[in-house]
OpenMM code with the backbone's topology and positions (N, CA, C; nanometers):
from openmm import Vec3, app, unit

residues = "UNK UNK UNK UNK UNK UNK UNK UNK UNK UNK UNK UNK UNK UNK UNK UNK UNK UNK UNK UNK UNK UNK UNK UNK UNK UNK UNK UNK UNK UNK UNK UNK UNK UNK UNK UNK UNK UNK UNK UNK UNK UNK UNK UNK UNK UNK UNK UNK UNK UNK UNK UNK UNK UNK UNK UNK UNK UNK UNK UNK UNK UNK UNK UNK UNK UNK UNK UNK UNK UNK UNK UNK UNK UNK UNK UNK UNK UNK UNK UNK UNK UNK UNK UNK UNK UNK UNK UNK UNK UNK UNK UNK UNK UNK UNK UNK UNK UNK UNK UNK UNK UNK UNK UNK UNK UNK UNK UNK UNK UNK UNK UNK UNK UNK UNK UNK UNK UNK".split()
positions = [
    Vec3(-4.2975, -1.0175, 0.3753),
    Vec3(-4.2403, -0.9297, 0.4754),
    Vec3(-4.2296, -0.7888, 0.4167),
    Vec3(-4.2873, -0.6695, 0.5020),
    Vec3(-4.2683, -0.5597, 0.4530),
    Vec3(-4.1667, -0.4768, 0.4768),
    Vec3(-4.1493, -0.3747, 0.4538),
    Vec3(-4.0268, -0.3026, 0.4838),
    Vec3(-3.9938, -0.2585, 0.6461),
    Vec3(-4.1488, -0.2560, 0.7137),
    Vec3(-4.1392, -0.2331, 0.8542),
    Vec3(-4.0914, -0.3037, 0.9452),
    Vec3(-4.0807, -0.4589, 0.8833),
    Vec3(-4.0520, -0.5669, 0.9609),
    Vec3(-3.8725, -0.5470, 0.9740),
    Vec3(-3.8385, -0.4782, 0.8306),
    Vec3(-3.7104, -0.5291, 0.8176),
    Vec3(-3.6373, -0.3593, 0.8737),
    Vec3(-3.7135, -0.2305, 0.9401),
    Vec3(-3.6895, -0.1601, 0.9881),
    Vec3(-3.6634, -0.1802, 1.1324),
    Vec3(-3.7769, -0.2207, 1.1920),
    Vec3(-3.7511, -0.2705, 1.3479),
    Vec3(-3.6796, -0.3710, 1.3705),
    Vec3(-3.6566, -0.4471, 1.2479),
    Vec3(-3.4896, -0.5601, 1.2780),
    Vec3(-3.3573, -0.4558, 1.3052),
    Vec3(-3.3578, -0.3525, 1.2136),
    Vec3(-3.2723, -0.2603, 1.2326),
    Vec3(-3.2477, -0.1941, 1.3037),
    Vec3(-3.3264, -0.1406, 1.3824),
    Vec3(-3.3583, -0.0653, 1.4881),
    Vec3(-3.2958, -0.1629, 1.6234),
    Vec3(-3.3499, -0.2483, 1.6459),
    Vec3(-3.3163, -0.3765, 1.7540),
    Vec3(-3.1539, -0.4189, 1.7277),
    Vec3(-3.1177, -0.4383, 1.6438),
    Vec3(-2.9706, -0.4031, 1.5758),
    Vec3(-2.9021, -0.3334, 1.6219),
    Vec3(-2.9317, -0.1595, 1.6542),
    Vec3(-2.8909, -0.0934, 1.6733),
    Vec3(-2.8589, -0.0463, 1.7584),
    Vec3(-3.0257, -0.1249, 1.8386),
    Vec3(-3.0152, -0.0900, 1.9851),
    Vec3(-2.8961, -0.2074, 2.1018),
    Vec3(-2.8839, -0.3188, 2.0246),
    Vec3(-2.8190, -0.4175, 2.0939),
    Vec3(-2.6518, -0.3339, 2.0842),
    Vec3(-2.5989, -0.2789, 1.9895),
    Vec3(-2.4973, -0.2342, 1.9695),
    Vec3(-2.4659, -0.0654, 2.0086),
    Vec3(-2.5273, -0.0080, 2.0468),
    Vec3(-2.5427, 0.1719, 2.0830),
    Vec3(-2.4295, 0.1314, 2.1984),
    Vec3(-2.4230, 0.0456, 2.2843),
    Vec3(-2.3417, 0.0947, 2.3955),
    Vec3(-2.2134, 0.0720, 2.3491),
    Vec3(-2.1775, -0.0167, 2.3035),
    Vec3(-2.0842, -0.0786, 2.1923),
    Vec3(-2.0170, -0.0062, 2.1108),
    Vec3(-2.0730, 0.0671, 2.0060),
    Vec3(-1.9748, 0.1427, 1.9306),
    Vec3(-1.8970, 0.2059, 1.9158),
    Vec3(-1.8598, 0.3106, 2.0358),
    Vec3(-1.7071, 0.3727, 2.0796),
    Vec3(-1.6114, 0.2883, 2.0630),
    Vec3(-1.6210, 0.2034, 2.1752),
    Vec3(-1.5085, 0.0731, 2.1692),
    Vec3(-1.5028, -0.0438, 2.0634),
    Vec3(-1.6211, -0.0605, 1.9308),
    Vec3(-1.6085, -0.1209, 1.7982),
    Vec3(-1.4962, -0.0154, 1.7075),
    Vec3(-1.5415, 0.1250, 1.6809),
    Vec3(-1.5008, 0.1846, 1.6601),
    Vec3(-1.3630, 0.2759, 1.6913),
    Vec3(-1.2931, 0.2447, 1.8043),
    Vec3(-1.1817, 0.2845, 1.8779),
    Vec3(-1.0729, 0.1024, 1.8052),
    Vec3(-1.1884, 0.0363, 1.8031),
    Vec3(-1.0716, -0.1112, 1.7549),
    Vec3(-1.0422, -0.1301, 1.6166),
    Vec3(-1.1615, -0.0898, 1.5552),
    Vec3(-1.1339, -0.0519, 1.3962),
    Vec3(-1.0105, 0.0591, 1.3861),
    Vec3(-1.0274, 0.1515, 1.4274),
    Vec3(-0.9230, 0.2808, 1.3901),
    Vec3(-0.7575, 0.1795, 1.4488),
    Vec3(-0.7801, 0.1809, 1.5567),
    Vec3(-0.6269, 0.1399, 1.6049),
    Vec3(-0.5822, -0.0031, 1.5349),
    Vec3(-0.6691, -0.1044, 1.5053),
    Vec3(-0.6401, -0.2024, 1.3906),
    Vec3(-0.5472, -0.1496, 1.2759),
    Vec3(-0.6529, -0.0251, 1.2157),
    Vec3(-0.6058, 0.0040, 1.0779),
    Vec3(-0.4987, 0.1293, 1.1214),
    Vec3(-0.4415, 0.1972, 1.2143),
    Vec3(-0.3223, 0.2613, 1.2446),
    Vec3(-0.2504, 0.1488, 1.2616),
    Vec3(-0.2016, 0.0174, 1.3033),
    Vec3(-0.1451, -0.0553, 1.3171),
    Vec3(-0.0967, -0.1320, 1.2297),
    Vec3(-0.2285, -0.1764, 1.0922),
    Vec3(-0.1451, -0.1971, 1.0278),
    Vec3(-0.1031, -0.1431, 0.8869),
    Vec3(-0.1283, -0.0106, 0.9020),
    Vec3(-0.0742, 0.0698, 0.7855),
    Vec3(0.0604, 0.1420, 0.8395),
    Vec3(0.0791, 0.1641, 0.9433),
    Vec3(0.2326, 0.1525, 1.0422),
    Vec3(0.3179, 0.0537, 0.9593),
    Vec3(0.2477, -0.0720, 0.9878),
    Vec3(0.3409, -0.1815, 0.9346),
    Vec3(0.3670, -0.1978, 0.7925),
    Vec3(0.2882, -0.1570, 0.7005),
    Vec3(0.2713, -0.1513, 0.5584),
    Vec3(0.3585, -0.0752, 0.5628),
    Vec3(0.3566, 0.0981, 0.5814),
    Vec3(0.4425, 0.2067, 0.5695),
    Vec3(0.6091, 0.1702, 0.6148),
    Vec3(0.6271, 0.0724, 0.7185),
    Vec3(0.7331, 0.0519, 0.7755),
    Vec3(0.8229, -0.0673, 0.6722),
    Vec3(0.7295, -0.1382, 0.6126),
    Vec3(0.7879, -0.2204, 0.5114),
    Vec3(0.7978, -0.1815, 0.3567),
    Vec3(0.7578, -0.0882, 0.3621),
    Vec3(0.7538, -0.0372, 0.1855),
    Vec3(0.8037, 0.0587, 0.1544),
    Vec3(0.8079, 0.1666, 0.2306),
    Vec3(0.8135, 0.3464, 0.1946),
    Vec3(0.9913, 0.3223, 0.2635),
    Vec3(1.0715, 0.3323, 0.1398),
    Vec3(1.2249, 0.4036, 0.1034),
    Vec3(1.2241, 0.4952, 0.1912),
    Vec3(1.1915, 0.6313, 0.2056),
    Vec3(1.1951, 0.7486, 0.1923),
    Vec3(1.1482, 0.7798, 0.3572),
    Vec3(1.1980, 0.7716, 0.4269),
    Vec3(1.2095, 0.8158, 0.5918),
    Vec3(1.1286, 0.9359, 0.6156),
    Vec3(1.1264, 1.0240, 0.5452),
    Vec3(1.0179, 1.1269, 0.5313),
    Vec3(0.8937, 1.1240, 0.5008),
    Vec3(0.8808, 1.0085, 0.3927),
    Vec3(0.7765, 1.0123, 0.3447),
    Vec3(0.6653, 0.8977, 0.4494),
    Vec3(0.7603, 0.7930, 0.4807),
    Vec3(0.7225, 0.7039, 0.5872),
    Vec3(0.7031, 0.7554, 0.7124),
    Vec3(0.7658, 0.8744, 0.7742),
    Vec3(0.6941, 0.9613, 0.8861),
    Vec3(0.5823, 1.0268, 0.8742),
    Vec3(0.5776, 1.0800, 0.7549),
    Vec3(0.4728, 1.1828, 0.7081),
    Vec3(0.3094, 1.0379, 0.7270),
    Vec3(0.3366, 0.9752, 0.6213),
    Vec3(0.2103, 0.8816, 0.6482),
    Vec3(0.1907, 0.8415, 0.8171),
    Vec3(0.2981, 0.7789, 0.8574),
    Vec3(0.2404, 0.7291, 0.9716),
    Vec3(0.2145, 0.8424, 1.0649),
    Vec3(0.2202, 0.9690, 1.0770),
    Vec3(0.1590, 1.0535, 1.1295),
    Vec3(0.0481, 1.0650, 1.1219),
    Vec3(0.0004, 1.1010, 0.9729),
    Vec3(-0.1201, 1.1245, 0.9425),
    Vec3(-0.1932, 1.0130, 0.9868),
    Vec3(-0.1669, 0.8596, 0.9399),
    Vec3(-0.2231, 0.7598, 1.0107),
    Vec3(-0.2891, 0.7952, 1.1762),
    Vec3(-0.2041, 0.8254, 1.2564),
    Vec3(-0.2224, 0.8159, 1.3650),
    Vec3(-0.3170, 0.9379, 1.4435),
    Vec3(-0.2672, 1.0573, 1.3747),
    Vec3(-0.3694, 1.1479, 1.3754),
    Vec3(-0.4582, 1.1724, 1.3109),
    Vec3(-0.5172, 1.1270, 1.2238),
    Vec3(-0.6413, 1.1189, 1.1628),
    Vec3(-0.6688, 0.9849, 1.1457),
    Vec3(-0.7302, 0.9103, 1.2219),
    Vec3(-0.7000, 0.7730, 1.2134),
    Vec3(-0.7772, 0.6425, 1.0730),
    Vec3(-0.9128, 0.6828, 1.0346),
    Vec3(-0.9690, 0.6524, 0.9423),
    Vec3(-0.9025, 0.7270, 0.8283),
    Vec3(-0.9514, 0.7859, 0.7772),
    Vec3(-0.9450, 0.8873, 0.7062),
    Vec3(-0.8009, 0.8734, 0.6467),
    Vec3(-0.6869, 0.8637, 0.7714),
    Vec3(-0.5721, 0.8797, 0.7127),
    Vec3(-0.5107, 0.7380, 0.6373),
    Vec3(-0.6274, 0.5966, 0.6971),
    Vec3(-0.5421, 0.4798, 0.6399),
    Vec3(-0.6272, 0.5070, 0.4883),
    Vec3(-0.7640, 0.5519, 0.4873),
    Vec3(-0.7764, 0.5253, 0.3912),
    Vec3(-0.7201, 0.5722, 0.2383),
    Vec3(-0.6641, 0.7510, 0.2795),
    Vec3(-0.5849, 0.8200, 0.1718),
    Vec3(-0.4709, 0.7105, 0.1864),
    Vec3(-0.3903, 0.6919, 0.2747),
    Vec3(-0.2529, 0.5800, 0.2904),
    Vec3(-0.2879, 0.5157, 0.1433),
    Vec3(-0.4163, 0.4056, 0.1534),
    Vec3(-0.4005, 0.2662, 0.0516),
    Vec3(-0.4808, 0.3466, -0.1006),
    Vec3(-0.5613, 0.4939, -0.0742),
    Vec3(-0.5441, 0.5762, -0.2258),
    Vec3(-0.4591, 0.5975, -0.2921),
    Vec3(-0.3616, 0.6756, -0.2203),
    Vec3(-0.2560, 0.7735, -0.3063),
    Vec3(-0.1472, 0.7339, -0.2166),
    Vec3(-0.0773, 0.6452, -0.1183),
    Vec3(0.0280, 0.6169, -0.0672),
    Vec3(0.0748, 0.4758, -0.1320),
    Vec3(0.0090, 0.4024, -0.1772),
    Vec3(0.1029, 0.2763, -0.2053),
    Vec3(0.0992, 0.3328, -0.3617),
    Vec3(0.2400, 0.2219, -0.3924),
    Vec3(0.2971, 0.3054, -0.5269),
    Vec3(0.2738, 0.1268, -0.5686),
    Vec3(0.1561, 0.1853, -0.6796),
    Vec3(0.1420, 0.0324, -0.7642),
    Vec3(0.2219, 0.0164, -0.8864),
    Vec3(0.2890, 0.1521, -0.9121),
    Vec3(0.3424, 0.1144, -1.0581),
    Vec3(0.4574, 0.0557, -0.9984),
    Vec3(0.5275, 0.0695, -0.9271),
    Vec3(0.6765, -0.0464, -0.8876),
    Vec3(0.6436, -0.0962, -0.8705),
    Vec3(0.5045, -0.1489, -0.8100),
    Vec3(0.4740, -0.3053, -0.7591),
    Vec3(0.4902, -0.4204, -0.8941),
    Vec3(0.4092, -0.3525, -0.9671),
    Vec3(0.3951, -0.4063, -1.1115),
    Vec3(0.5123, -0.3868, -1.1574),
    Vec3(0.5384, -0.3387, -1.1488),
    Vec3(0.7239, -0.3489, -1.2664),
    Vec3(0.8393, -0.4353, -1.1858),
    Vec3(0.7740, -0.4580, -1.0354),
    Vec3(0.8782, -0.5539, -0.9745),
    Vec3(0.8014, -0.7022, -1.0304),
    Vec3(0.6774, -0.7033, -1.0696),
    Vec3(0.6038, -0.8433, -1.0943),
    Vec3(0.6566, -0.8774, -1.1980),
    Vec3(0.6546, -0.7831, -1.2620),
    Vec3(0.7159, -0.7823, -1.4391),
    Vec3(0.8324, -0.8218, -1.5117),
    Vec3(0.9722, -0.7696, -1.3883),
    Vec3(1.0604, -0.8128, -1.3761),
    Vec3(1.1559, -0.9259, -1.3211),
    Vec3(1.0536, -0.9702, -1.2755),
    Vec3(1.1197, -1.0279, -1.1479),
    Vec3(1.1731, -0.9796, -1.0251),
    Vec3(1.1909, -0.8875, -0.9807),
    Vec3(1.2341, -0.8446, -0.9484),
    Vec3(1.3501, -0.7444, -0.9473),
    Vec3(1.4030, -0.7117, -1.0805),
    Vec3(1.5546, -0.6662, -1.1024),
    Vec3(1.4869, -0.5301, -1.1181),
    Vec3(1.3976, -0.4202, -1.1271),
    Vec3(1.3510, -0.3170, -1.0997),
    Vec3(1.4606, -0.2776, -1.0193),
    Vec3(1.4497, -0.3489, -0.8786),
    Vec3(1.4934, -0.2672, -0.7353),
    Vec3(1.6657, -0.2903, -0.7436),
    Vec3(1.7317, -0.3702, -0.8335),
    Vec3(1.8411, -0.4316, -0.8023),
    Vec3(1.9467, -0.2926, -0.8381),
    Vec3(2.0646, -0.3063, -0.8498),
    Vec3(2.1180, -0.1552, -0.8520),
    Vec3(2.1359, -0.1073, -1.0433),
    Vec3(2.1666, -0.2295, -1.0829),
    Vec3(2.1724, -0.1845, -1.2041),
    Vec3(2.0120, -0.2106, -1.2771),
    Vec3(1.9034, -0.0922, -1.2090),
    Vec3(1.7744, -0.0965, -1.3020),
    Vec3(1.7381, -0.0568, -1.4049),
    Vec3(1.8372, 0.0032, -1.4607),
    Vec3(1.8349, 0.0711, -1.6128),
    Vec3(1.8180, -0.0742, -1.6871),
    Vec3(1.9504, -0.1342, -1.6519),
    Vec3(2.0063, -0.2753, -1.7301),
    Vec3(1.8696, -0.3142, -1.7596),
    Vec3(1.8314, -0.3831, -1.6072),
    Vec3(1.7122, -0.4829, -1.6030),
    Vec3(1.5760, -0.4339, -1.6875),
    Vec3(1.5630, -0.2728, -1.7207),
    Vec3(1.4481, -0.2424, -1.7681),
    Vec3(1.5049, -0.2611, -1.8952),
    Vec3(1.5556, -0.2528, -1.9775),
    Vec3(1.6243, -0.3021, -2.0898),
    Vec3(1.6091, -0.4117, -2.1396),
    Vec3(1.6270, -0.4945, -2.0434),
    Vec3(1.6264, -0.6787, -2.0213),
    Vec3(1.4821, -0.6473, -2.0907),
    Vec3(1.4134, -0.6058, -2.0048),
    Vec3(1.2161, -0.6372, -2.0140),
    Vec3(1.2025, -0.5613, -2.1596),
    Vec3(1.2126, -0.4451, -2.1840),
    Vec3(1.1718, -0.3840, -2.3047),
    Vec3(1.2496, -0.4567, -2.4197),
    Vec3(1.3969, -0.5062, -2.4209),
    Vec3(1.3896, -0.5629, -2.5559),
    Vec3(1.4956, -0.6868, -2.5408),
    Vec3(1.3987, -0.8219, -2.4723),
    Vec3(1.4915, -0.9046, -2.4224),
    Vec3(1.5974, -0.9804, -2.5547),
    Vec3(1.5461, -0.9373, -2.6625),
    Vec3(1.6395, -1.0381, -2.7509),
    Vec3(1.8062, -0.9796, -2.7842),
    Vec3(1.8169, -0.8905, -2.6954),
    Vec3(1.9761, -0.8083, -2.7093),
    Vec3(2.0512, -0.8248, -2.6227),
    Vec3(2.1919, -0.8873, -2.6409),
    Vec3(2.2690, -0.9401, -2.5211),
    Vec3(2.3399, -0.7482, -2.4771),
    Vec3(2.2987, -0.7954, -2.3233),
    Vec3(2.4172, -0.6788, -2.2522),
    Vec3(2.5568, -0.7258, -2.1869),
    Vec3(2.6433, -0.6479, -2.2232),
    Vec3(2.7697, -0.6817, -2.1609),
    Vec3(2.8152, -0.4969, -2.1137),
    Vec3(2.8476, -0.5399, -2.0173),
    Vec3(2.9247, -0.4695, -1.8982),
    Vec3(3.1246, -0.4584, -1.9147),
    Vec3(3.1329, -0.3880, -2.0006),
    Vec3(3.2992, -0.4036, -1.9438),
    Vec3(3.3331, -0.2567, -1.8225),
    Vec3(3.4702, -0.2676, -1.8154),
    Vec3(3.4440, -0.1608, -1.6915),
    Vec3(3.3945, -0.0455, -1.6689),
    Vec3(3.4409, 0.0181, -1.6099),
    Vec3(3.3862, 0.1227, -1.6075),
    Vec3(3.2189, 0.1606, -1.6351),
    Vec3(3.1646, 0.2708, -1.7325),
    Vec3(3.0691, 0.3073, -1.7356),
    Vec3(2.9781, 0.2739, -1.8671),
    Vec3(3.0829, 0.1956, -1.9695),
    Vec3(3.1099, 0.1430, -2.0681),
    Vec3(2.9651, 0.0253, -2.1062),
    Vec3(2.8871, 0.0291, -2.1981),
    Vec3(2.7790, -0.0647, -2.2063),
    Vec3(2.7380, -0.1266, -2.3330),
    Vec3(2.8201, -0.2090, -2.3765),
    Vec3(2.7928, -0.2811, -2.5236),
    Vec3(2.6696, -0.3598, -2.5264),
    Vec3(2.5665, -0.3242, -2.6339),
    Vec3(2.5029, -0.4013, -2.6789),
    Vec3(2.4651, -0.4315, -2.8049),
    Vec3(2.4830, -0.5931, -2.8174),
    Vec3(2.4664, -0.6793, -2.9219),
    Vec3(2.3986, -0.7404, -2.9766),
] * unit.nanometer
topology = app.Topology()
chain = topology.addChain("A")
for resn in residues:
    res = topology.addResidue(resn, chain)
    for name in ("N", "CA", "C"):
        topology.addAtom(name, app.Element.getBySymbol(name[0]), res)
């Protein structure tokens, strides 16, 4: 088979789908505004920063999910919540990063602001 054969497959391809692609393409975009909405709505703290994306999402609709999953998801907490178990997010995360960097040292808490370790 030569390359011509596998051109006019392409072509016939193309032609079965030409009327098609607005509305392939209108379902892709609103798919991926939908669910980087939902990503942004479950991850992003920061009310500003979670408007700001899902704007851009919505007004630039490709383009904007794809910067979203570049430079919008934050992998280094992801990983330091894997790492930890979870105690990253918990309130005392100093403690817990402590825990991870040098687990063989007991922490104790007395009141106040006070932090013995042994």
């Amino acid at each position: 088979m030569d390359l011509t054969f596998w051109k006019s497959r392409f072509d016939q391809g193309l032609a079965v789908l030409e009327p098609f692609w607005p509305y392939l393409a209108a379902a892709i975009s609103l798919f991926l505004a939908i669910y980087v909405t939902a990503h942004v709505a479950q991850n992003k703290r920061d009310a500003r920063a979670a408007a700001a994306w899902t704007g851009l999402v919505w007004l630039v609709p490709v383009v904007g999910a794809v910067l979203y999953f570049m430079l919008g998801v934050n992998r280094i907490r992801r990983r330091a919540r894997q790492l930890t178990g979870g105690l990253i997010d918990s309130d005392d995360g100093w403690l817990a990063l402590f825990r991870f960097i040098n687990p063989s040292k007991e922490i104790r808490i007395s009141g106040g602001r006070e932090v013995n370790l042994r």
